[in-house]
N, CA and C atoms as a LAMMPS dump frame, in Angstrom:
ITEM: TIMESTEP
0
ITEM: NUMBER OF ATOMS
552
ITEM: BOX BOUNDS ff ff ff
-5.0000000000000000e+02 5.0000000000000000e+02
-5.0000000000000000e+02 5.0000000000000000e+02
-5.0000000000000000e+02 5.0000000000000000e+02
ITEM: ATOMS id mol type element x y z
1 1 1 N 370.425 379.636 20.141
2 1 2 C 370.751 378.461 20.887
3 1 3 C 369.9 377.274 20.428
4 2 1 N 368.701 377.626 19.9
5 2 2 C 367.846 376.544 19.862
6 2 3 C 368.383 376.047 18.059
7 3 1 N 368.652 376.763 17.647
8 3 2 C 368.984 376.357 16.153
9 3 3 C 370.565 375.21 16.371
10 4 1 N 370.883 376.11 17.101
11 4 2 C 372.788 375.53 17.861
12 4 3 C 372.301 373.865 17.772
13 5 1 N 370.98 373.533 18.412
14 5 2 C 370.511 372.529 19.253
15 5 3 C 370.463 371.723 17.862
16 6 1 N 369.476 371.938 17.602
17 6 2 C 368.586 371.513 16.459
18 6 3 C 369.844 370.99 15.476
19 7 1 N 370.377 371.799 14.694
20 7 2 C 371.331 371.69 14.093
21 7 3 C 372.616 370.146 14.247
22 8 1 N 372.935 370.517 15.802
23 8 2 C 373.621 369.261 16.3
24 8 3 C 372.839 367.904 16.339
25 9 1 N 371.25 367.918 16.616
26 9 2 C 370.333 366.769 16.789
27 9 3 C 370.482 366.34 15.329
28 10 1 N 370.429 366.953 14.509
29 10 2 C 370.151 366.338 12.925
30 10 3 C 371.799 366.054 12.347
31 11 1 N 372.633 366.274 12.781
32 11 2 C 374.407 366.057 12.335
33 11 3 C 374.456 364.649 13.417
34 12 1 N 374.02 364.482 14.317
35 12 2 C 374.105 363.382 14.94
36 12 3 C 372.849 362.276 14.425
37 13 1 N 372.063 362.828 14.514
38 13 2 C 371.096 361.111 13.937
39 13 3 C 371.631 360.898 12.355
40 14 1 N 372.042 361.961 11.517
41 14 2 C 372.358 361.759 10.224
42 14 3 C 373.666 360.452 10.255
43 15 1 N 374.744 361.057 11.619
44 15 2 C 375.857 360.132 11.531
45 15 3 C 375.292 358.354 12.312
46 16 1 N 373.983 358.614 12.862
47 16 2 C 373.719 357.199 13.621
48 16 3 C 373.421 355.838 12.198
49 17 1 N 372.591 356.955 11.343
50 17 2 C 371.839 356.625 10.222
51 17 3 C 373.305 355.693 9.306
52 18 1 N 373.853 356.85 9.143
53 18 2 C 375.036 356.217 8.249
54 18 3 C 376.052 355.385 8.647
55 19 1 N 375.553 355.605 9.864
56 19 2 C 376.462 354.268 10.825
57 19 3 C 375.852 352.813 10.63
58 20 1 N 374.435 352.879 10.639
59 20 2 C 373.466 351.482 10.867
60 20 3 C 373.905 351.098 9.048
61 21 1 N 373.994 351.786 8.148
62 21 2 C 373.922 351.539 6.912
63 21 3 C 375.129 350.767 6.545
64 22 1 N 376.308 351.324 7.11
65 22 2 C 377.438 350.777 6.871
66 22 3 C 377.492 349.089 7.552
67 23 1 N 377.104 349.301 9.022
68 23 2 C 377.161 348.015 9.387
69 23 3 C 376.528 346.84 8.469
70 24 1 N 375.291 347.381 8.028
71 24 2 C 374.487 346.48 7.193
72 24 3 C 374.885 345.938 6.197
73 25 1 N 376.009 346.96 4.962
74 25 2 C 376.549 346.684 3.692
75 25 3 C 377.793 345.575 4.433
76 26 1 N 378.146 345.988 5.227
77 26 2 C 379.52 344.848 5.799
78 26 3 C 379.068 343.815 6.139
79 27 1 N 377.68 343.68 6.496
80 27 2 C 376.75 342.172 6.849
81 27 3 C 377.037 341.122 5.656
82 28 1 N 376.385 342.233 4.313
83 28 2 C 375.726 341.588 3.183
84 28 3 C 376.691 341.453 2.511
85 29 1 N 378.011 341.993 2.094
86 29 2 C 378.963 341.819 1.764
87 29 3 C 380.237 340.278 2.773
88 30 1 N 380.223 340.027 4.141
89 30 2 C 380.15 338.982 4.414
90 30 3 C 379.502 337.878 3.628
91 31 1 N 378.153 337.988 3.827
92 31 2 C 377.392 337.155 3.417
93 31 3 C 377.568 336.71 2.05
94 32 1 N 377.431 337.506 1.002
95 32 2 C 378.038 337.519 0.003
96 32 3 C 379.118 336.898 -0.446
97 33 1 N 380.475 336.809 0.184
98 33 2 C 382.039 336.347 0.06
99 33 3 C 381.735 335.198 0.536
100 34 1 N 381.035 334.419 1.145
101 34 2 C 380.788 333.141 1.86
102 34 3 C 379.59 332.559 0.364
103 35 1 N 378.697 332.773 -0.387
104 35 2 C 378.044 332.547 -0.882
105 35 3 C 378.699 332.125 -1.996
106 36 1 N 380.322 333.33 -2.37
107 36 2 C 380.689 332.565 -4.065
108 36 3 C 381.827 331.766 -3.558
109 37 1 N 382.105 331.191 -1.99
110 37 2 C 382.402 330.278 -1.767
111 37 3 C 382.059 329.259 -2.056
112 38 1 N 380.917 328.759 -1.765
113 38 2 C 380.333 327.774 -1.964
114 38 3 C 379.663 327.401 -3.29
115 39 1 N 379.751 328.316 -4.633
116 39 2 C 379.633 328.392 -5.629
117 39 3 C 380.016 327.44 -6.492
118 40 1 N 379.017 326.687 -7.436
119 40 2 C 379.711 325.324 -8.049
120 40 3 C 378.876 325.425 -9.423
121 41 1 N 379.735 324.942 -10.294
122 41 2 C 379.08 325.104 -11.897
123 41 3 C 379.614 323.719 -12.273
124 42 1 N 378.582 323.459 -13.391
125 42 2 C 379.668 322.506 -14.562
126 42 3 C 380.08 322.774 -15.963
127 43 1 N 380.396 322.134 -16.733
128 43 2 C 380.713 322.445 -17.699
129 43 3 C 380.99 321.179 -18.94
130 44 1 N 380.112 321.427 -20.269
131 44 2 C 380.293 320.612 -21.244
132 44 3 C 380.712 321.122 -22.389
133 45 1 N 381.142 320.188 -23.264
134 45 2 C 380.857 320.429 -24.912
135 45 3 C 379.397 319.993 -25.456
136 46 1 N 378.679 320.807 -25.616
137 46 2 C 377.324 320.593 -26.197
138 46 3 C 377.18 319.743 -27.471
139 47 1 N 377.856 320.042 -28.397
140 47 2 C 378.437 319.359 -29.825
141 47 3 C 378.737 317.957 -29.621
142 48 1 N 379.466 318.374 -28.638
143 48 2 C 380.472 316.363 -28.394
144 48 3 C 379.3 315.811 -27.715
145 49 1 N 378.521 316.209 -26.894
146 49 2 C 377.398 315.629 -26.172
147 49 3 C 376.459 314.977 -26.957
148 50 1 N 375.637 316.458 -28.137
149 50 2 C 375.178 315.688 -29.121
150 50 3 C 375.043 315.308 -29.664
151 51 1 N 376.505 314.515 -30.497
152 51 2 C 377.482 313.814 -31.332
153 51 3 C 377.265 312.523 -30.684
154 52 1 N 377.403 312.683 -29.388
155 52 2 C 377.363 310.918 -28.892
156 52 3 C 376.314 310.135 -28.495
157 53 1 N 375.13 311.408 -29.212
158 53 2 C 374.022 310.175 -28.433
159 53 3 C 373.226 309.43 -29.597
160 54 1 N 372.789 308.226 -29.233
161 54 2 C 372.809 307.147 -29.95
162 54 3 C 372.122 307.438 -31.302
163 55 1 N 370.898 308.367 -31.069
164 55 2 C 369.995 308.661 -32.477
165 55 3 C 370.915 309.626 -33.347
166 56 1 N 372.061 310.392 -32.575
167 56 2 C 372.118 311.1 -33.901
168 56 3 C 373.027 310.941 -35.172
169 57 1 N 373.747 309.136 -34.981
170 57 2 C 374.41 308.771 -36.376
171 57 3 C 373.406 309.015 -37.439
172 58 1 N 371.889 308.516 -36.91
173 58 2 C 371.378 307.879 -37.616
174 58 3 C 370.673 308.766 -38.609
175 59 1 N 370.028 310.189 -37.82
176 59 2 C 369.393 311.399 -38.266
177 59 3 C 370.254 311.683 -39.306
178 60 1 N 371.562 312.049 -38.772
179 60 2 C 372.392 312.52 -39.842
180 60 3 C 372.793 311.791 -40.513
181 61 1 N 372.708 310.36 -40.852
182 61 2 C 372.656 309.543 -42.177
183 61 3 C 371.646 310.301 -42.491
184 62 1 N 370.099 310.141 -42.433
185 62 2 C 369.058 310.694 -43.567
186 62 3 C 368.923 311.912 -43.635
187 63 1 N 369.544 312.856 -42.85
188 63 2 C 369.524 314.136 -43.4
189 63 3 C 370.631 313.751 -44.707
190 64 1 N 371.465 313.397 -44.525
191 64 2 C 372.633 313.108 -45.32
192 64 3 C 371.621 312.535 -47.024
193 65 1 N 371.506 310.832 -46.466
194 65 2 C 370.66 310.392 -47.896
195 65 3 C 369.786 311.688 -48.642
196 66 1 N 369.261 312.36 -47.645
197 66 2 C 367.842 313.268 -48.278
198 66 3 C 368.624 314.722 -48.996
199 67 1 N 369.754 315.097 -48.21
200 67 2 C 370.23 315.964 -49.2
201 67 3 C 370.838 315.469 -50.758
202 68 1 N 371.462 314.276 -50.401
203 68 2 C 372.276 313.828 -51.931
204 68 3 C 370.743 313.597 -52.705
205 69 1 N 369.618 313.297 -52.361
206 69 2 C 368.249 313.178 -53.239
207 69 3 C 368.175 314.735 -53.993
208 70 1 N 368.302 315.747 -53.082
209 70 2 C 367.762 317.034 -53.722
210 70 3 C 368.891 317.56 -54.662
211 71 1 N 370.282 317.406 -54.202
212 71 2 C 371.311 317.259 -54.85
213 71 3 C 371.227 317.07 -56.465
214 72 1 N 370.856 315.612 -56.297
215 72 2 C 370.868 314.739 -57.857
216 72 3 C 369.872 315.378 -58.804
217 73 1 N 368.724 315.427 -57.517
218 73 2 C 367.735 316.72 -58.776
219 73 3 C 367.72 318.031 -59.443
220 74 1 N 368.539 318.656 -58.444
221 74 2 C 368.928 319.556 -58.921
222 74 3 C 370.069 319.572 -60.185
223 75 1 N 371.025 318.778 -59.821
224 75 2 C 371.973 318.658 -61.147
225 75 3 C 370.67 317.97 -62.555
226 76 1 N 369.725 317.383 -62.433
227 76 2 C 369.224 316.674 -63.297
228 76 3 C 368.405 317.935 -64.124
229 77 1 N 367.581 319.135 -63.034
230 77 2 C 367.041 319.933 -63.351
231 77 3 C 368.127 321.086 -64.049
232 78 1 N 369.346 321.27 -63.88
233 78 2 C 370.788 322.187 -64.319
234 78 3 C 370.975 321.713 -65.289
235 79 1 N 370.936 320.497 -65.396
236 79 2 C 371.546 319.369 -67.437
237 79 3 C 370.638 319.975 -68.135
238 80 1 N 368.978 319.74 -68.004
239 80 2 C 367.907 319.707 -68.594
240 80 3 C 367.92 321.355 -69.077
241 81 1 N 368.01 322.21 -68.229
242 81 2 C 368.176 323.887 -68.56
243 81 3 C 369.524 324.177 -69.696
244 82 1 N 370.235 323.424 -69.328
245 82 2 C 371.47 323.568 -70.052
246 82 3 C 371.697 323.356 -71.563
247 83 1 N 371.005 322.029 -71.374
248 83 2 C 370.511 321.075 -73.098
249 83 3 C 369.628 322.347 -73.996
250 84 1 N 368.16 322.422 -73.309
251 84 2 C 367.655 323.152 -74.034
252 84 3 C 368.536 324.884 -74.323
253 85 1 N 369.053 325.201 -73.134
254 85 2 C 369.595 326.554 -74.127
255 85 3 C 370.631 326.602 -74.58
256 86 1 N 371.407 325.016 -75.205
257 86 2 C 372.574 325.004 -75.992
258 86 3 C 371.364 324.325 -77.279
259 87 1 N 370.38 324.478 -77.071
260 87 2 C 369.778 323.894 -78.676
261 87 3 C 369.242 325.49 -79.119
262 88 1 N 368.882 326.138 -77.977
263 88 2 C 368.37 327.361 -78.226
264 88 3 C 369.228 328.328 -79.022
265 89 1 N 370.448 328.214 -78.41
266 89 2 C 371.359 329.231 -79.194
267 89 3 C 371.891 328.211 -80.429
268 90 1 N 371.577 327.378 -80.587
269 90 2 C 372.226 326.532 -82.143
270 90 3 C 371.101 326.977 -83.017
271 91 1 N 369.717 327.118 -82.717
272 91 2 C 368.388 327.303 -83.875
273 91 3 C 367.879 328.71 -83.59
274 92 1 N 368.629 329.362 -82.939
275 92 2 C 368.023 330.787 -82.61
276 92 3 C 367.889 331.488 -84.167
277 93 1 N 369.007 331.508 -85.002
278 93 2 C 369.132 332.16 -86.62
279 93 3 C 368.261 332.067 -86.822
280 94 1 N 367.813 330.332 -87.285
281 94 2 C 366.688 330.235 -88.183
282 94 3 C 365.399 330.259 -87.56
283 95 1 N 365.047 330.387 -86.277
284 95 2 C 364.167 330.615 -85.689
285 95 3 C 362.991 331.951 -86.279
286 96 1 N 362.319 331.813 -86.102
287 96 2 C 361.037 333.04 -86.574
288 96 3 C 360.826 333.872 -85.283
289 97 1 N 361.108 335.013 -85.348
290 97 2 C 360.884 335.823 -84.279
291 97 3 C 359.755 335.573 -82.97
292 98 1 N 358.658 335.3 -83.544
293 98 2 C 357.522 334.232 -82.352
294 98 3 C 357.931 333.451 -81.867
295 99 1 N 358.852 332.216 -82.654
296 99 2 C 359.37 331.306 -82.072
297 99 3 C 360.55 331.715 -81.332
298 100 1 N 361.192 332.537 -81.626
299 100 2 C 362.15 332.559 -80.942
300 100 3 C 361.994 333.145 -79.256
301 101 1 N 360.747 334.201 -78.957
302 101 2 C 360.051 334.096 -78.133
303 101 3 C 359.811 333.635 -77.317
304 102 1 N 358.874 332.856 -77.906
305 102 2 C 358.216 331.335 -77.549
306 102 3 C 359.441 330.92 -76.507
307 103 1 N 360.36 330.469 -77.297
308 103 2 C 361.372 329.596 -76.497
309 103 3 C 362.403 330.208 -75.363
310 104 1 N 362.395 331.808 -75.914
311 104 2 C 363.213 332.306 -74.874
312 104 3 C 361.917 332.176 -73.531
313 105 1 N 360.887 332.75 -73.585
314 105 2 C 360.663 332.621 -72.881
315 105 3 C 359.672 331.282 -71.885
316 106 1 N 360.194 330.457 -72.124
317 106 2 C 360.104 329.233 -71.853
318 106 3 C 361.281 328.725 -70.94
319 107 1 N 362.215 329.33 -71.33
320 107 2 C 363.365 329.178 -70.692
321 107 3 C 363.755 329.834 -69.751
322 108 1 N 363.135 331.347 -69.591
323 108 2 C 362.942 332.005 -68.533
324 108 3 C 361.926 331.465 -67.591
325 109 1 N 360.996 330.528 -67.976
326 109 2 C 360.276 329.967 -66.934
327 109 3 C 361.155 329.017 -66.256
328 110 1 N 361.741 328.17 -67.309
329 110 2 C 362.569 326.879 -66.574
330 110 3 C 363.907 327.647 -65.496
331 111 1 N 364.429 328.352 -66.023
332 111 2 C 365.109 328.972 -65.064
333 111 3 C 364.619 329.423 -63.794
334 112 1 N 363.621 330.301 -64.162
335 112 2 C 362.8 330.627 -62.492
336 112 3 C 362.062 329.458 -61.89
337 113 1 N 361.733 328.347 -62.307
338 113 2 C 361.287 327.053 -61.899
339 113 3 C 362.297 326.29 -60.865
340 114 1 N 363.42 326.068 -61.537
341 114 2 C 364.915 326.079 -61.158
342 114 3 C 365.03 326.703 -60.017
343 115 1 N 365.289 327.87 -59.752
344 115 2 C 365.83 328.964 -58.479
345 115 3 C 364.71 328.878 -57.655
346 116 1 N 363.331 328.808 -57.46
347 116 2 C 362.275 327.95 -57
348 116 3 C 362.366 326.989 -56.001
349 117 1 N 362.562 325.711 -56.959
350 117 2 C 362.878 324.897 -56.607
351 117 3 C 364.49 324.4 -55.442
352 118 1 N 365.304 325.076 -56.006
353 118 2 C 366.52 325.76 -55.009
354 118 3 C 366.116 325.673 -53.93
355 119 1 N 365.537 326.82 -53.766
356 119 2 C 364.926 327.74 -52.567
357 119 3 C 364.116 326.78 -52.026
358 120 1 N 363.657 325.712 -52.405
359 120 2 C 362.345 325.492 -51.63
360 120 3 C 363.369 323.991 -50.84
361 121 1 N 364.058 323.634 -51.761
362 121 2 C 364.95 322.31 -51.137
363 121 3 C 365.369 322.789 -50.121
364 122 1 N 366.396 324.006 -50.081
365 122 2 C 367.046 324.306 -48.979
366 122 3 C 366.653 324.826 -47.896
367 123 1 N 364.846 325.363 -48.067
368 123 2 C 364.142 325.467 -46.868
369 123 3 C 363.261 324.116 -46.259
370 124 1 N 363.417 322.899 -46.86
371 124 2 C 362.762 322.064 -46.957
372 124 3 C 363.695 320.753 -45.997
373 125 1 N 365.23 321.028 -46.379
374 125 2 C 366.201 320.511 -45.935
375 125 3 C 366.516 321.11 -44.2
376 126 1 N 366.65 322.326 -44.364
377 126 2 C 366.33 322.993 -42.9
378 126 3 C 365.336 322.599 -42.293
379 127 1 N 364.342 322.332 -42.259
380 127 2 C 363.363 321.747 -41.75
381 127 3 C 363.149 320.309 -40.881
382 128 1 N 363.784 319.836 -41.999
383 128 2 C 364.178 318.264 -41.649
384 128 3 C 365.186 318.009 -40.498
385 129 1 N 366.412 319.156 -41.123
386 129 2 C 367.533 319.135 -39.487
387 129 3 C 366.414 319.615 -38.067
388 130 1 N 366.173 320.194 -38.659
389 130 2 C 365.219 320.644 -37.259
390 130 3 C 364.327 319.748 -36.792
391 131 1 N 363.742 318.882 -37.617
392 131 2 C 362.774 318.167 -37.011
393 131 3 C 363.288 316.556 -36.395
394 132 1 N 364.798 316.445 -37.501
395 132 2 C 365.454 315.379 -36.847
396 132 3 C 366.331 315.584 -35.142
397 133 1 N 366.802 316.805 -35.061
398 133 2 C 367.486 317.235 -34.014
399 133 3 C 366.794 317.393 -33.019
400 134 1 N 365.29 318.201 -32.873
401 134 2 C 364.83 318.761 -31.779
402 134 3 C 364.651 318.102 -30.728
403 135 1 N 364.245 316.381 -31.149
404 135 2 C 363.838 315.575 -30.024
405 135 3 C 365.405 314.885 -29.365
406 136 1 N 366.109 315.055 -29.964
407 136 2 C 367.926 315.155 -29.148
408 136 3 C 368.236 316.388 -29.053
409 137 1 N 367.813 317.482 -29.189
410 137 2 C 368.511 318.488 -28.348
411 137 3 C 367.417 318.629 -27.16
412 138 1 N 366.542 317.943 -27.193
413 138 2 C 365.447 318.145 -26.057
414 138 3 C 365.792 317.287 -25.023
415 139 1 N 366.116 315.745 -25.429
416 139 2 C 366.453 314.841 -24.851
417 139 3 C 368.151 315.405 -23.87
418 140 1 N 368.749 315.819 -24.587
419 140 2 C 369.805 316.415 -23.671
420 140 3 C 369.786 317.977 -23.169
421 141 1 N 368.929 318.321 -23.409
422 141 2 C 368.788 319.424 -22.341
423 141 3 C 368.063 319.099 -21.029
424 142 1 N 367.371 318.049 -21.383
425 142 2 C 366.719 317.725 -20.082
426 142 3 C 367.632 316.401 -18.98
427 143 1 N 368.105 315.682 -19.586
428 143 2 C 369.74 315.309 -18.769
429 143 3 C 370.638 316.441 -18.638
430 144 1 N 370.709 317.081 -19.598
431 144 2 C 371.636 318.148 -18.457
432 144 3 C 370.553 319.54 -17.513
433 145 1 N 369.785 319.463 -17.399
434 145 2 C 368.905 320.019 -16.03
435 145 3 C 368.859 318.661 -15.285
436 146 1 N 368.534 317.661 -15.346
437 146 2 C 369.106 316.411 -14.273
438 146 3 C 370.213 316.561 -13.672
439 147 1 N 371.468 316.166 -14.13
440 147 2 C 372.666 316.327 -14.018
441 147 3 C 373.171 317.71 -12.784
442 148 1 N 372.427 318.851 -13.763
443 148 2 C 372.778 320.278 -12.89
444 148 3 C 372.156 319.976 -11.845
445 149 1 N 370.629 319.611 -11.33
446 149 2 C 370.06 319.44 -10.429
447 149 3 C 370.972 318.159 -9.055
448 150 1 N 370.837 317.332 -10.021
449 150 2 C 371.429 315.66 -9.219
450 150 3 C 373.111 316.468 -8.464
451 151 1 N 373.764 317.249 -8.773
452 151 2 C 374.758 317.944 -8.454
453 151 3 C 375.025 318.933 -7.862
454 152 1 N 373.714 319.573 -7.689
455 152 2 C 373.734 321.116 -6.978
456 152 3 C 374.367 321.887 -7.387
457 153 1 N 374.608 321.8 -8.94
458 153 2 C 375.198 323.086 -9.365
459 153 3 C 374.304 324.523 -9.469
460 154 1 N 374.974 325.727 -9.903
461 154 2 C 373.663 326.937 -10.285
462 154 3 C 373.735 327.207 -11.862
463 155 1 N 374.791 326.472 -12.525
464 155 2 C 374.258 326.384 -14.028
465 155 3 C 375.435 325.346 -14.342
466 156 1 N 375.391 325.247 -15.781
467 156 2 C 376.199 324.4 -16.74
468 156 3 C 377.01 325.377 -18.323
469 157 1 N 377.853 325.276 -18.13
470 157 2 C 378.432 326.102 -19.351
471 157 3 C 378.488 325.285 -20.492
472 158 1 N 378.327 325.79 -21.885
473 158 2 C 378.682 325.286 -22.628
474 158 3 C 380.112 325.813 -23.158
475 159 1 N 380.888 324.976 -23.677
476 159 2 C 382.631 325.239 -23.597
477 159 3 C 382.74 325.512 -25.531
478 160 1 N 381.551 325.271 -26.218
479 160 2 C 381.941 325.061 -27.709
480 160 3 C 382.344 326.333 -27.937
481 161 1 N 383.002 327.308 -29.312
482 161 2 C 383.6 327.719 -30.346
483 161 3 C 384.117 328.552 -28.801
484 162 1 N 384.926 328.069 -27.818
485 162 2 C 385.752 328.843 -27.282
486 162 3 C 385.058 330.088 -26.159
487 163 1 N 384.093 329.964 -25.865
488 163 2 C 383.469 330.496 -25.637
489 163 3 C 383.647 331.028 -23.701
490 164 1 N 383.723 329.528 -23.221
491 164 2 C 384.354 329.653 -22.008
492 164 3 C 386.394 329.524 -22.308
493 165 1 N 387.12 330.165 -22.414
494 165 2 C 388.07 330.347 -22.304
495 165 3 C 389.26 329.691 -21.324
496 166 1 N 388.766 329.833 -20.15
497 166 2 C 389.291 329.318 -18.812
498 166 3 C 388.485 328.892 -17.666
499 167 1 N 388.612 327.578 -17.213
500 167 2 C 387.362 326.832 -16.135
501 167 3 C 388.384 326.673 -15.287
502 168 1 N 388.393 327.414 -13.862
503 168 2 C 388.892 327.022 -12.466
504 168 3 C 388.395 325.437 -12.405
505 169 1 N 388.868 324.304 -12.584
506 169 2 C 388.301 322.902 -12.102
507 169 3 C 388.034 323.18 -10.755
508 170 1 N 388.587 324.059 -9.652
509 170 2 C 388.329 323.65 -8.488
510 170 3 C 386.95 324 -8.465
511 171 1 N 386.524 324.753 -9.032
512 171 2 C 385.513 325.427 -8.491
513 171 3 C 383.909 324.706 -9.2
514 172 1 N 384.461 324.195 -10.496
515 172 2 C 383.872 323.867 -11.553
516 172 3 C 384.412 322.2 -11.542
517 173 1 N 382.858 321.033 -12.839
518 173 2 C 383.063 320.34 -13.257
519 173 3 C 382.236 319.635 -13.987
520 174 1 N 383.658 318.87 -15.204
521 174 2 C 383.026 318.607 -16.237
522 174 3 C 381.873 318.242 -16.225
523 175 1 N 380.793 318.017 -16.751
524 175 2 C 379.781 317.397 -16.338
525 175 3 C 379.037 316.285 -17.752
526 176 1 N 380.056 316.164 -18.831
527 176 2 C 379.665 315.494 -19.904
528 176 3 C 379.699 313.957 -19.9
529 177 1 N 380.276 312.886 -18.575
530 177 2 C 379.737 311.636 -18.346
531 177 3 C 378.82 311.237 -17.783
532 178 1 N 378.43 312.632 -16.736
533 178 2 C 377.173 312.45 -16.281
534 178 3 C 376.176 312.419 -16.986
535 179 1 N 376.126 313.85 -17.775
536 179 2 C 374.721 313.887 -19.025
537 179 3 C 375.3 313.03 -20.045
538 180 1 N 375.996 312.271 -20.318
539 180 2 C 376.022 310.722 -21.088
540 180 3 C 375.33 309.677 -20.853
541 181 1 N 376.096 309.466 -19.176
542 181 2 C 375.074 308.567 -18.405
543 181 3 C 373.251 308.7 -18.337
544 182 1 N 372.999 309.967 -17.686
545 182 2 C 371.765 310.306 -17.929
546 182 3 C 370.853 310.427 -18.945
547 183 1 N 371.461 310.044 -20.114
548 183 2 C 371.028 310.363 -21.576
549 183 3 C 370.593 308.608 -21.49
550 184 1 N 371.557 307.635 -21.707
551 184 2 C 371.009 305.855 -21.505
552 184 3 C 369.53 305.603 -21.396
């Protein structure tokens, strides 16, 4: 009888238990459905944003000028490699085995001088985008945390290579005249 007892005391507080639990998940789940009610985002083109602000014709003119510089040198440094090993293979015959040496490998320097130099433009050129961009991608990240803030949104999407697919407007908005404005 006493087990009878026992038995029923613990099948009943077990069901009180799972009773209080349920009520609770139906609280927070309320609570919840009311919360992505009130849910608000915006949404830009990051690209078009930082396309339109005033410094960056200008960056990307001299990134622009500074690549056609490394450009021209490089074709100047490609002629110069070229000349000497179309003289190389015209005097190679009569060349003397030392000399011929000599010059090949001279030309294996200018070549690896060359690919060098390559390498060092195009890490040199990266650099420059970076150092021209950072203070406009800084400048508009911090209008768009304004913007998100000044709006009460809980974030900002970026919409470039397709990425957001489909934006409910109701729920969502653009937010790229604001961080225009805020950029001024």
């Amino acid at each position: 009888m006493k087990k009878l007892f026992l038995s029923l005391f613990f099948v009943t507080a077990t069901l009180c238990a799972m009773a209080q639990d349920m009520s609770v998940a139906s609280q927070t789940s309320a609570v919840s459905k009311q919360q992505v009610q009130t849910f608000r985002f915006g949404y830009l083109s990051y690209q078009t944003a930082l396309q339109s602000m005033p410094g960056y014709a200008l960056a990307r003119r001299k990134l622009e000028d500074l690549r056609i510089k490394y450009d021209a040198e490089m074709k100047r440094v490609e002629e110069e490699f070229n000349k000497k090993y179309e003289d190389f293979l015209e005097g190679q015959r009569d060349f003397a085995p030392s000399i011929r040496q000599k010059r090949q490998a001279e030309l294996q320097e200018l070549m690896e001088k060359n690919i060098a130099f390559k390498k060092e433009a195009q890490r040199l050129l990266a650099k420059a985008e970076t150092e021209a961009y950072d203070p406009l991608r800084e400048k508009l990240a911090n209008a768009i945390l304004v913007v998100g803030k000044e709006k009460g949104l809980a974030f900002i999407l970026n919409t470039d290579n397709n990425a957001v697919p489909y934006i409910n407007v109701e729920m969502g908005e653009n937010v790229a005249e604001a961080v225009s404005a805020a950029m001024r």
